[in-house]
C-alpha positions as CSV (number, residue, x, y, z in Angstrom):
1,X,5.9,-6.4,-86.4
2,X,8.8,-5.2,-84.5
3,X,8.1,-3.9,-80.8
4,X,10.1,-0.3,-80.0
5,X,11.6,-1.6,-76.6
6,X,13.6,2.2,-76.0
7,X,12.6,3.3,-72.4
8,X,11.0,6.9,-73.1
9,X,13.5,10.2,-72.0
10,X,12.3,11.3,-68.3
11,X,12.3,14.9,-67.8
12,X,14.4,14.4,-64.4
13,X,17.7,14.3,-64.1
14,X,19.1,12.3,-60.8
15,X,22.3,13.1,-59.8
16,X,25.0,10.3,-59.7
17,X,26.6,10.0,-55.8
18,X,29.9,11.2,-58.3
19,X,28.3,14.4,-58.2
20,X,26.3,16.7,-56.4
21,X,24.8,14.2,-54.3
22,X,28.3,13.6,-53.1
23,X,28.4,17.5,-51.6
24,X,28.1,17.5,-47.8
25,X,25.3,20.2,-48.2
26,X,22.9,18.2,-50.8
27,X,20.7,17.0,-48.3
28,X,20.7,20.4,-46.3
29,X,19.5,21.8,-49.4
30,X,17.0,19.1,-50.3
31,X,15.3,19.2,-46.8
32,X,15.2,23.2,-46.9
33,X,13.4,23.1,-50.5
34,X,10.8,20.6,-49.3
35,X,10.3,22.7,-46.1
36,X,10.0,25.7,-48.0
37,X,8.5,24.6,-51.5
38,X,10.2,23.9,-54.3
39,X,7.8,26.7,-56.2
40,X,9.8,29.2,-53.6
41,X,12.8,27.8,-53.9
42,X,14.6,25.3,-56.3
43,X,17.0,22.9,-54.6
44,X,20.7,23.8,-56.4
45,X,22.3,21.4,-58.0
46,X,19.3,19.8,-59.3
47,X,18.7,19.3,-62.5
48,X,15.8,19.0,-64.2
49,X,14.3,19.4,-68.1
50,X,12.2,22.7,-68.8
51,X,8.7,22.0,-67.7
52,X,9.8,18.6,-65.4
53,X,8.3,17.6,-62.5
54,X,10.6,19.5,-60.1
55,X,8.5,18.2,-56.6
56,X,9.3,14.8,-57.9
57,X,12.7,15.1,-58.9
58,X,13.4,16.5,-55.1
59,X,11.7,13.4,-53.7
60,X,13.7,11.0,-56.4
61,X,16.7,12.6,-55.0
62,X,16.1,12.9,-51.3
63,X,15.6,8.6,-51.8
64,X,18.6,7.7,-53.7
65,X,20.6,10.0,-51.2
66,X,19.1,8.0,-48.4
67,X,19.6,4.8,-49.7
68,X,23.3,5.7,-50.7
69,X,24.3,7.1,-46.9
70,X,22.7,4.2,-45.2
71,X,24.7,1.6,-47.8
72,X,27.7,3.6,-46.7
73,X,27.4,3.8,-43.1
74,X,29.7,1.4,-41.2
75,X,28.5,-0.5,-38.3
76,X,28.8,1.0,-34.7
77,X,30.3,-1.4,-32.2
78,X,28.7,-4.2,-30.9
79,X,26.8,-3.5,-27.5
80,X,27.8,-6.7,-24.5
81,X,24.8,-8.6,-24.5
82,X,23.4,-8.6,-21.1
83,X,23.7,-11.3,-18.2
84,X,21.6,-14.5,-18.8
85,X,18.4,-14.5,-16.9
86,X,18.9,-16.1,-13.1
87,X,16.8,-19.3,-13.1
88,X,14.3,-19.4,-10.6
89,X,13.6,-22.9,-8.7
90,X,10.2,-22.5,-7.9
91,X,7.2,-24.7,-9.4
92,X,5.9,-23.4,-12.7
93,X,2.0,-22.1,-12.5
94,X,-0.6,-24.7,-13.2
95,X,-2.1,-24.6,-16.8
96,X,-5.2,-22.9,-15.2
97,X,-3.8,-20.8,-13.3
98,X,-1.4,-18.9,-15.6
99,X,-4.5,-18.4,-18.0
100,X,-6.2,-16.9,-14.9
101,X,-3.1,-14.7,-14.3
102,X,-3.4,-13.2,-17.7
103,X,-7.1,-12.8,-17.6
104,X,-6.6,-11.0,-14.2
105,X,-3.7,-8.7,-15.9
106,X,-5.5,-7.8,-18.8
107,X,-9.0,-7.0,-17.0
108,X,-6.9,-4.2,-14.7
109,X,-6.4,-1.8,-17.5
110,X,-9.7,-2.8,-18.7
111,X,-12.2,0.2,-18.6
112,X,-15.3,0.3,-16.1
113,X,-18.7,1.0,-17.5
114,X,-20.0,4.3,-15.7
115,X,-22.4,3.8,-13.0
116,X,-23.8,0.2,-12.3
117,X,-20.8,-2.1,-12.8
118,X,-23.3,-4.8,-13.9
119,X,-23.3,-8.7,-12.9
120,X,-19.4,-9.4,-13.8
121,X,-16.6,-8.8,-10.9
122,X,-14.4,-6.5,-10.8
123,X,-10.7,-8.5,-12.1
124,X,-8.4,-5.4,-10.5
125,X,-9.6,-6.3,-7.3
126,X,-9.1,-10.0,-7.3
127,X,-5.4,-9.9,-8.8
128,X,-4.3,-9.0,-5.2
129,X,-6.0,-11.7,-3.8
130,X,-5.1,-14.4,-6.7
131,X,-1.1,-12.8,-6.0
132,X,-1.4,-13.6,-2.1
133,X,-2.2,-17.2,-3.0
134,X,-0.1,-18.1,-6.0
135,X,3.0,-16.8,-3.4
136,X,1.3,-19.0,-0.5
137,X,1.5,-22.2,-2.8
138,X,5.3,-21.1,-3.9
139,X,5.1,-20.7,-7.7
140,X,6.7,-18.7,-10.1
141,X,5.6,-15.8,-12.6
142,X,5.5,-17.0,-16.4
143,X,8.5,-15.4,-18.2
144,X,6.0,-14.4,-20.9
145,X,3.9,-12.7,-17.9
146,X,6.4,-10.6,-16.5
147,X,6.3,-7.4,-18.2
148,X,2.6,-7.3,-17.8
149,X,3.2,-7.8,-13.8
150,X,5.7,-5.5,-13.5
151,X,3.5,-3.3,-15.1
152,X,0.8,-3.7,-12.9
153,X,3.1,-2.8,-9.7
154,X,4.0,0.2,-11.5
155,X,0.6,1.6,-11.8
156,X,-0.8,0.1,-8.2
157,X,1.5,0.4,-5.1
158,X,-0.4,-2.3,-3.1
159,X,0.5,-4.4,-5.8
160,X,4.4,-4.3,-5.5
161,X,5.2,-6.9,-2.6
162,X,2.9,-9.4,-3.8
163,X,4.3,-9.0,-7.4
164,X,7.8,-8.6,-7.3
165,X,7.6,-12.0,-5.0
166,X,5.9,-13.4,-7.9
167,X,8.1,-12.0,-10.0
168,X,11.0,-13.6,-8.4
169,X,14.7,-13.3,-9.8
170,X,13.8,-13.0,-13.4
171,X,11.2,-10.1,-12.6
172,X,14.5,-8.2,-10.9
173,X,16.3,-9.3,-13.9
174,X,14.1,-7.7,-16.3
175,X,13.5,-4.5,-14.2
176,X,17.2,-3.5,-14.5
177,X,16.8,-3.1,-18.8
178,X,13.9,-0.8,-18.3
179,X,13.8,2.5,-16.4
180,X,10.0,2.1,-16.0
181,X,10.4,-0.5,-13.9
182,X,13.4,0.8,-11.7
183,X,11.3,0.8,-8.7
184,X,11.3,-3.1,-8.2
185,X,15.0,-2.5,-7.2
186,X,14.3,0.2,-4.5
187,X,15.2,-1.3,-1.4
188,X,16.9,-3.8,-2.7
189,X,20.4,-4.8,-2.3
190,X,23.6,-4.9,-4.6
191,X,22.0,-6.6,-8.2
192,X,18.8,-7.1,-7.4
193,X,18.9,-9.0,-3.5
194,X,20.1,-8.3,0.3
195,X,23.0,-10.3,1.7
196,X,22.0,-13.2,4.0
197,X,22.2,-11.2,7.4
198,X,24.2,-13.7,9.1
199,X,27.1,-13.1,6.1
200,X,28.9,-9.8,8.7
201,X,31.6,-9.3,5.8
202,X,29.0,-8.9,2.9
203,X,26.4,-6.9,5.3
204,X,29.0,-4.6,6.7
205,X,29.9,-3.8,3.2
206,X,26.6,-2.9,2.1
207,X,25.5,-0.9,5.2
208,X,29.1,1.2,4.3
209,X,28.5,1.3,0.9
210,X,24.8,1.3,0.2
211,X,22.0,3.4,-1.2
212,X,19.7,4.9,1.9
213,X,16.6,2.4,0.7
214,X,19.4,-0.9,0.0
215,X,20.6,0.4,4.3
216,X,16.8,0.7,5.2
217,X,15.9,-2.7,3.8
218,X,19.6,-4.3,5.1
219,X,18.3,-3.2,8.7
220,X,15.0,-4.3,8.6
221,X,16.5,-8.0,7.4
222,X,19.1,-7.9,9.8
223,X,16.5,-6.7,13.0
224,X,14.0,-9.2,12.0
225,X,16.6,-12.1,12.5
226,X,18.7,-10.9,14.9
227,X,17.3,-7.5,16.9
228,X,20.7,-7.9,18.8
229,X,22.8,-7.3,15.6
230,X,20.3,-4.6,13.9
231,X,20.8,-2.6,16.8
232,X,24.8,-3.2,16.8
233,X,24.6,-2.7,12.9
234,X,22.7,1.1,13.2
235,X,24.6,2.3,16.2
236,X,27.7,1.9,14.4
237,X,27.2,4.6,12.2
238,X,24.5,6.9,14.2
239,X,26.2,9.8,15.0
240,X,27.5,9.8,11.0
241,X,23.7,9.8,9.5
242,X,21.5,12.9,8.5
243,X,18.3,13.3,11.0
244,X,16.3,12.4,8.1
245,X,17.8,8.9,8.1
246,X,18.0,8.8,11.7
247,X,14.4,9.0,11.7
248,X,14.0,6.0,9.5
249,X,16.4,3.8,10.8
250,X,14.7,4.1,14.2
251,X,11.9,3.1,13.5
252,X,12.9,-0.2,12.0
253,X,13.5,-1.3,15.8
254,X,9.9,-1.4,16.2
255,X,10.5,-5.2,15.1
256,X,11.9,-6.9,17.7
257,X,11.3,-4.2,20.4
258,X,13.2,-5.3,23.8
259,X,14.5,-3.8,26.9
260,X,17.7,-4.3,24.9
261,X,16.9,-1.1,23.0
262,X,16.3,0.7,26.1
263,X,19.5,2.2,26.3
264,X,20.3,3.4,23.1
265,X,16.7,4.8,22.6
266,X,17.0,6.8,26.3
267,X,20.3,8.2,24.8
268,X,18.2,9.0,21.6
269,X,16.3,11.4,24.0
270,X,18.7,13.8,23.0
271,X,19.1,13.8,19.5
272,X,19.3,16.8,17.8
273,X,16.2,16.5,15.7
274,X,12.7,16.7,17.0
275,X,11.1,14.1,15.2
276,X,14.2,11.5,16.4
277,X,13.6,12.4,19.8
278,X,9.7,11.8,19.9
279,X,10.0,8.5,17.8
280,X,12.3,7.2,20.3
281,X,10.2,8.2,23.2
282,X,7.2,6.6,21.6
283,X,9.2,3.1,21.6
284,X,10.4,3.5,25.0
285,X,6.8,4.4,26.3
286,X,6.0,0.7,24.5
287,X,8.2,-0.7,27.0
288,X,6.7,-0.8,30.0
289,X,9.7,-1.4,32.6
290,X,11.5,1.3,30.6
291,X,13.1,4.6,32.8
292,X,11.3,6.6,30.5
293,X,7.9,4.7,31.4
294,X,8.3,5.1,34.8
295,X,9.1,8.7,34.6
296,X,5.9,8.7,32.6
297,X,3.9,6.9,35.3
298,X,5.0,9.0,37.8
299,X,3.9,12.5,36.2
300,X,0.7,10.9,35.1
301,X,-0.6,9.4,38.4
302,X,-0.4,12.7,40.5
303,X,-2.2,14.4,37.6
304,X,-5.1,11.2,37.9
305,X,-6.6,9.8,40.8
306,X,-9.5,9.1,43.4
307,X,-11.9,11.8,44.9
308,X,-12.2,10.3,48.6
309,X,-14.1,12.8,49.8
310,X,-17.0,12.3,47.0
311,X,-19.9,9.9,47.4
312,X,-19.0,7.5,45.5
313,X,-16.0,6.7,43.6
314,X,-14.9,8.9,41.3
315,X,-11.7,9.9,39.1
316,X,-10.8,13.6,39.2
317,X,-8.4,15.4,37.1
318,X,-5.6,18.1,37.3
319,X,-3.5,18.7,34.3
320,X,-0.3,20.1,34.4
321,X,0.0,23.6,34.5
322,X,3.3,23.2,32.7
323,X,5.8,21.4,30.3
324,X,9.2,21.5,31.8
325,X,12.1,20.7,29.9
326,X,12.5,17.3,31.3
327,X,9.2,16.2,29.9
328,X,10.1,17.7,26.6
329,X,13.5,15.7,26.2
330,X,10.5,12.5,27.0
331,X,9.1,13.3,23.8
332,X,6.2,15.9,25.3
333,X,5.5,18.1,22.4
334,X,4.7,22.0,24.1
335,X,2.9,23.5,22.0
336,X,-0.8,21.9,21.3
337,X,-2.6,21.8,17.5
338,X,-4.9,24.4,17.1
339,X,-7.9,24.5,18.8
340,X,-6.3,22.3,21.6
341,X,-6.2,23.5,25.4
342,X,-2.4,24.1,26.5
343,X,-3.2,21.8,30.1
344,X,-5.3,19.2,28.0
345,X,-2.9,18.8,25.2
346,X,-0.2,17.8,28.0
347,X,-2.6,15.4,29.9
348,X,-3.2,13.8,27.2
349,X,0.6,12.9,26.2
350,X,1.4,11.8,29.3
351,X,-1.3,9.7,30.3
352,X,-0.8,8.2,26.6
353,X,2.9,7.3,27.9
354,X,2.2,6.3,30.7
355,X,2.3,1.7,31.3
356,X,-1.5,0.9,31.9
357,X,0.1,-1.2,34.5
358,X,0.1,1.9,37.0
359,X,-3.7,2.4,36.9
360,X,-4.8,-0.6,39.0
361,X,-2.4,0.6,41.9
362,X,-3.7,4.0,41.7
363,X,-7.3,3.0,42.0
364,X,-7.1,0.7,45.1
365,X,-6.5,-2.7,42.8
366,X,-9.8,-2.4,40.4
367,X,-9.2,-3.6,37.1
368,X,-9.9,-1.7,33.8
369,X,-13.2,-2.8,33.5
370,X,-14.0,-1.0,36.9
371,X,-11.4,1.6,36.2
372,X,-13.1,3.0,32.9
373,X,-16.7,2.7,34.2
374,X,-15.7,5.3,37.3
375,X,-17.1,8.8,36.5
376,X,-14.8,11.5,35.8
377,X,-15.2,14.6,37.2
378,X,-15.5,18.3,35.5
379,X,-15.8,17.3,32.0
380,X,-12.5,15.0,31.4
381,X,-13.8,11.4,30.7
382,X,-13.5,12.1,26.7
383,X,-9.9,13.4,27.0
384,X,-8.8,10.7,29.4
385,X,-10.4,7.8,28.0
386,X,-9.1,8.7,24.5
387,X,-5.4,8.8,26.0
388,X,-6.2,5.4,27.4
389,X,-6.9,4.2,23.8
390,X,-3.8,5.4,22.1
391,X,-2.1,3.8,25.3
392,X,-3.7,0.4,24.7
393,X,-2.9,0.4,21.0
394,X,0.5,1.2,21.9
395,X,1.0,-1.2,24.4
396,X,-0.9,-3.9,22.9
397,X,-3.2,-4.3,25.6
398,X,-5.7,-6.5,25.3
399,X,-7.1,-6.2,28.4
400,X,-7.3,-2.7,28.3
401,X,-8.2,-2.9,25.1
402,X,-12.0,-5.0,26.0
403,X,-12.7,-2.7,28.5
404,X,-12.2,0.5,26.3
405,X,-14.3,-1.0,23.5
406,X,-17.3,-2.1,26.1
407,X,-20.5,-4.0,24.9
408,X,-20.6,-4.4,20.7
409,X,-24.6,-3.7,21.7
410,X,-23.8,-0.1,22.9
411,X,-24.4,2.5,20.7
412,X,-20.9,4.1,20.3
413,X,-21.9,7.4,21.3
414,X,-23.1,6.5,24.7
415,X,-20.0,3.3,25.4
416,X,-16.8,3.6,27.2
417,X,-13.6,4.8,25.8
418,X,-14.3,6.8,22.6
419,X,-16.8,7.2,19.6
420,X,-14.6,7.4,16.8
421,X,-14.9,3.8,14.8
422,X,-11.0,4.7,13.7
423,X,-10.0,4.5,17.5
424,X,-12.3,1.2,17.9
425,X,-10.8,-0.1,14.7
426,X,-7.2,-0.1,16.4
427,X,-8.9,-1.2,19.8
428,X,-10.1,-4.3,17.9
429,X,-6.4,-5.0,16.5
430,X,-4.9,-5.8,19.6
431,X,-7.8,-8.2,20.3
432,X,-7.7,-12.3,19.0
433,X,-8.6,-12.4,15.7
434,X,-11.6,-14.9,16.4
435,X,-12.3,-12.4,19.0
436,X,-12.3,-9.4,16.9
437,X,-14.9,-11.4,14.1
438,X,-17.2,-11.8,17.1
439,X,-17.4,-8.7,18.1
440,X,-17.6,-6.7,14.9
441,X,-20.8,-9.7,14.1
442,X,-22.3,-8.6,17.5
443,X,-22.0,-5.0,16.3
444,X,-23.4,-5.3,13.2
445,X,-26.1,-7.0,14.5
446,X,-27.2,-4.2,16.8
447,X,-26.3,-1.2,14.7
448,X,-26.5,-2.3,11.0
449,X,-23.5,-1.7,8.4
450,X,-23.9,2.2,7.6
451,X,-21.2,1.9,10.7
452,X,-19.5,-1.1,10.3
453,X,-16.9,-0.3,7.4
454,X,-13.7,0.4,9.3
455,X,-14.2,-2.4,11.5
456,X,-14.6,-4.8,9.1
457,X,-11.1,-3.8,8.0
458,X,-9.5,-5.1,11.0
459,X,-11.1,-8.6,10.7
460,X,-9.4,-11.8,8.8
461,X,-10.0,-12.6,5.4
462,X,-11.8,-14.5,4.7
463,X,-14.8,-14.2,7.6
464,X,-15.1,-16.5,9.7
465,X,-18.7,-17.3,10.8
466,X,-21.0,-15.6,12.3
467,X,-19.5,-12.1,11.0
468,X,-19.6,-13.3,7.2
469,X,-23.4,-14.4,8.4
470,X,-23.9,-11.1,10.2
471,X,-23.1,-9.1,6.8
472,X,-25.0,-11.5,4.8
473,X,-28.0,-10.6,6.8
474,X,-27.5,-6.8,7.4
475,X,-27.2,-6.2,3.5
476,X,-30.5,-8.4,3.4
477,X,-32.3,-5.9,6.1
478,X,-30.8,-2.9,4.1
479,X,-32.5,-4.5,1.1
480,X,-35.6,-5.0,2.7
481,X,-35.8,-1.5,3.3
482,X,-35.8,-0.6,0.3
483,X,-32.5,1.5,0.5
484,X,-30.1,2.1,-2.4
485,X,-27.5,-0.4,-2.9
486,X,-24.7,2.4,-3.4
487,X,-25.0,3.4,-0.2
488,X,-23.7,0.2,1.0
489,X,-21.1,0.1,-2.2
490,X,-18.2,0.0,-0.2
491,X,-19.3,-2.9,1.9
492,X,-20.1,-4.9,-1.0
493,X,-17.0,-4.8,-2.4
494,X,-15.3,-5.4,0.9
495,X,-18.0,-8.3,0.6
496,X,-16.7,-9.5,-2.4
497,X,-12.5,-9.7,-1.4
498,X,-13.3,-11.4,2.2
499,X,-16.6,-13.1,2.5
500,X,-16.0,-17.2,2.4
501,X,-16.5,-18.7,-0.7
502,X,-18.6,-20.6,0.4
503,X,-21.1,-17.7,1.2
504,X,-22.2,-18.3,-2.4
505,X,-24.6,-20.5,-1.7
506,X,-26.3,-18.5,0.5
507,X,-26.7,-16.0,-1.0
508,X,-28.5,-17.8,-4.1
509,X,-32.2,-16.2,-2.8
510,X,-31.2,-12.8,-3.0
511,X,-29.9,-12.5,-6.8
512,X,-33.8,-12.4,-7.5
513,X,-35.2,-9.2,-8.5
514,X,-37.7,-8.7,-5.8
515,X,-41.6,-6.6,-5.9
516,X,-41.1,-3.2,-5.6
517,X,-43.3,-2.1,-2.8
518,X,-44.6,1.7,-3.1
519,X,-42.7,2.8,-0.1
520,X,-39.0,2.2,-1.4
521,X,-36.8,3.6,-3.9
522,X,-37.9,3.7,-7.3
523,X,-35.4,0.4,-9.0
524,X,-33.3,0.0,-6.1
525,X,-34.7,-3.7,-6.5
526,X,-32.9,-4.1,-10.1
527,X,-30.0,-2.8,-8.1
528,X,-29.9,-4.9,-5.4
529,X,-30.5,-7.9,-7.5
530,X,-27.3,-6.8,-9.4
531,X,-25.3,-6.3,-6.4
532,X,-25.9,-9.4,-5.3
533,X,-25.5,-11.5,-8.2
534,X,-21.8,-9.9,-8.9
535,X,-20.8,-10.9,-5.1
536,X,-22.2,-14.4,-6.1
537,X,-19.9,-14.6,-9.1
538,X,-17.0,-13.2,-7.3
539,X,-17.4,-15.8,-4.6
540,X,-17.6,-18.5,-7.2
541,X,-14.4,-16.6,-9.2
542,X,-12.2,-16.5,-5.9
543,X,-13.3,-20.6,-5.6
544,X,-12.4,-21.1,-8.8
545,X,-8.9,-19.6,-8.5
546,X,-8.4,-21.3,-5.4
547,X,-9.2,-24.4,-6.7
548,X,-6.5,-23.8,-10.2
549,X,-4.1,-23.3,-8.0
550,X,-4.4,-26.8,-6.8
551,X,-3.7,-28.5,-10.0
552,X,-0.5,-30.4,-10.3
553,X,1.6,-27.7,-12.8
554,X,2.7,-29.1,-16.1
């Protein structure tokens, strides 16, 4: 039997491109029937047999017009393919390592449960950590990795140092081609680097021809090696720069501070904007043996000093009743914050100017041990003693500095120098750091952790015994009270980034859920025994990423 092999008659008729799918307003008219409906409207110059699918014939169309003005469109010109990747010398990552480094950039963006965070640590807050050592040891960022870490600098700005020098060349490379990324090259010099600051020709050319952040970062480089030629480098174009950059230029000579500066910032003393003028009196009030300092000294010790005719010993004041003009140009501001006292807002400036090193001659030779624990007369310890911090932070007085901050075992609202733990915190920076770790463990000893946060800021990582034995055992107490364990939540993650590794083991004993006792808070046992079992497997994390960033790379 013969098979009938005709292909049936479709009721659509598809133009040919000879035809009307070769008039330039086909496809206008196909997309304006399909937006409108072909019931409503009937594309022109389609055909189609009575009682034909007309939706269908529009879509046969609108494809074979498509595939014809794509097969005729000619190629655009080629784009230059960009410049080869720099190579970066620097030792691959151990095997280990660069699994850890994608384990820690995927668990950032991973989302954290609500409420108890559960046994596991937290991966966002090790990657800073896991950064500082990988750029310690000197390795290199995966290529593979570096979008992810470029990422991760994007969203977190603590991140950026640590990553872009991870990053390396390549990571500068890559942030060029996408616009997300452009902030890797902010402060950066001409593609991607600074000029070595001893090159003058290739420094002077980017200080002269430089974005404001490539100028800002050129100084810093240049002051950190040389102060001499950062100096000679900025005052070449001062009088040429807006106040705004003024401002930010001075206070890159912060690094490097000298009496070298001194005359440059005393002509500062003039500058037109406020904010100049103040900055540069702050550095020149850093330099003791400055002619700003001693002006300083000079107001301040006829405004302080002995009452002879009292008892015993003690330190009267008389602030000034005004702020002359010459005290302004040294960087007095006139007119107080609110809520401030005109006279005590001025004694407070200057006394916070003033070198330290005038107080012992103005107090018959005592020391400032003996000079803090003098009485002050008529209510102006608090405002004196707090000028005498700011000055010891400024100065980096370490002597000062003890006596200000007084026994660890005195409650801070009854010690010398001031109450606020901020203040102490800064105090404690100009201190040793084995120093510092003794005396935040002596505090928490005495007065618990509800107070100890800020101070534990100040302190190295990781802590050094006895402070990481100190918080060990004042979480232990807080336990034992039967307090909630969010109340110390900050603590235990500060716990987690800087107690020793080692700590671990120590803290084995108190992962176990303890007996409720009917006095404490109803599960704040679970909770503790949660807490402390995700610092235990954080500490043993940390060791572990120590230990893979050991291991001979492959």
């Amino acid at each position: 039997m013969e098979t009938d092999t005709t292909v049936p008659a479709t009721d659509t008729t598809i133009p040919t491109a000879g035809t009307v799918l070769a008039e330039d307003g086909f496809w206008e008219e196909l997309v304006t029937s399909a937006l409108l409906g072909t019931d409503r409207r009937a594309p022109a110059g389609l055909a189609v047999a009575a009682g034909g699918d007309l939706p269908g014939a529009l879509l046969d169309a609108a494809a074979l017009h498509t595939v014809r003005r794509r097969a005729g469109l000619r190629p655009g010109p080629a784009v230059p393919p960009p410049e080869p990747a720099p190579e970066d010398p620097r030792e691959p990552l151990p095997g280990a390592a660069r699994r850890r480094l994608d384990q820690l950039l995927a668990g950032r963006t991973a989302p954290s449960p609500a409420g108890r965070r559960g046994a596991a640590p937290d991966l966002a807050e090790l990657l800073p950590q896991w950064l500082a050592l990988a750029n310690e040891r000197g390795y290199k960022a995966p290529a593979a990795t570096l979008p992810s870490l470029l990422d991760a600098a994007r969203a977190r700005t603590d991140l950026r140092p640590q990553a872009l020098q991870l990053a390396g060349p390549r990571g500068l490379w890559l942030a060029r081609l996408n616009p997300e990324w452009r902030f890797a090259l902010r402060g950066a010099g001409a593609g991607g680097s600074l000029p070595d600051p001893g090159d003058r020709e290739a420094v002077r050319a980017l200080w002269d021809e430089g974005l404001f952040a490539e100028r800002v970062a050129l100084l810093a480089a240049v002051r950190t090696r040389d102060p001499a030629a950062g100096l000679a480098l900025l005052a070449s174009t001062w009088t040429t720069e807006r106040a705004e950059d003024r401002l930010m230029f001075l206070d890159s000579l912060r690094a490097g501070l000298s009496g070298a500066d001194e005359e440059f910032l005393e002509a500062a003393l003039g500058d037109r904007s406020r904010n100049v003028r103040a900055t540069a009196a702050e550095l020149l009030s850093a330099l003791p043996s400055s002619a700003l300092a001693g002006r300083m000294a000079g107001r301040a010790v006829t405004c302080v000093g002995l009452d002879r005719t009292a008892e015993s010993p003690t330190i009267i004041v008389e602030a000034p009743h005004e702020c002359d003009t010459g005290m302004q140009r040294d960087g007095l501001a006139a007119t107080p914050p609110a809520g401030r006292g005109e006279r005590s807002w001025w004694l407070g400036q200057l006394v916070e100017a003033a070198p330290l090193s005038c107080w012992p001659r103005r107090f018959r030779g005592r020391g400032p041990e003996e000079i803090v624990a003098l009485p002050v007369a008529d209510g102006w310890q608090g405002e004196l003693h707090a000028a005498w911090c700011r000055a010891a932070v400024r100065q980096r007085d370490a002597a000062w500095s003890r006596a200000l901050l007084g026994s660890p075992a005195t409650p801070p609202a009854t010690g010398p120098g001031t109450s606020s733990l901020a203040e102490r915190a800064q105090l404690l920076a100009t201190l040793p750091q084995e120093e510092r770790a003794l005396w935040v463990a002596s505090f928490i000893a005495a007065h618990g952790m509800s107070e100890a946060f800020q101070l534990l800021g100040v302190c190295e990582v990781p802590w050094a015994e006895p402070l990481g034995g100190a918080v060990i055992d004042a979480l232990d107490i807080a336990r034992e009270a039967g307090s909630y364990p969010w109340s110390f939540s900050g603590v235990m993650g500060l716990a987690e980034r800087c107690l020793a590794p080692e700590a671990a083991r120590q803290l084995e004993s108190l992962t176990a859920r303890p007996d409720e006792a009917e006095d404490v808070s109803p599960g704040a046992g679970g909770y503790w025994s949660e807490a402390f079992q995700r610092l235990v497997s954080t500490l043993r994390l940390r060791e572990a990423m120590r230990a893979e960033l050991t291991e001979p790379a492959l």
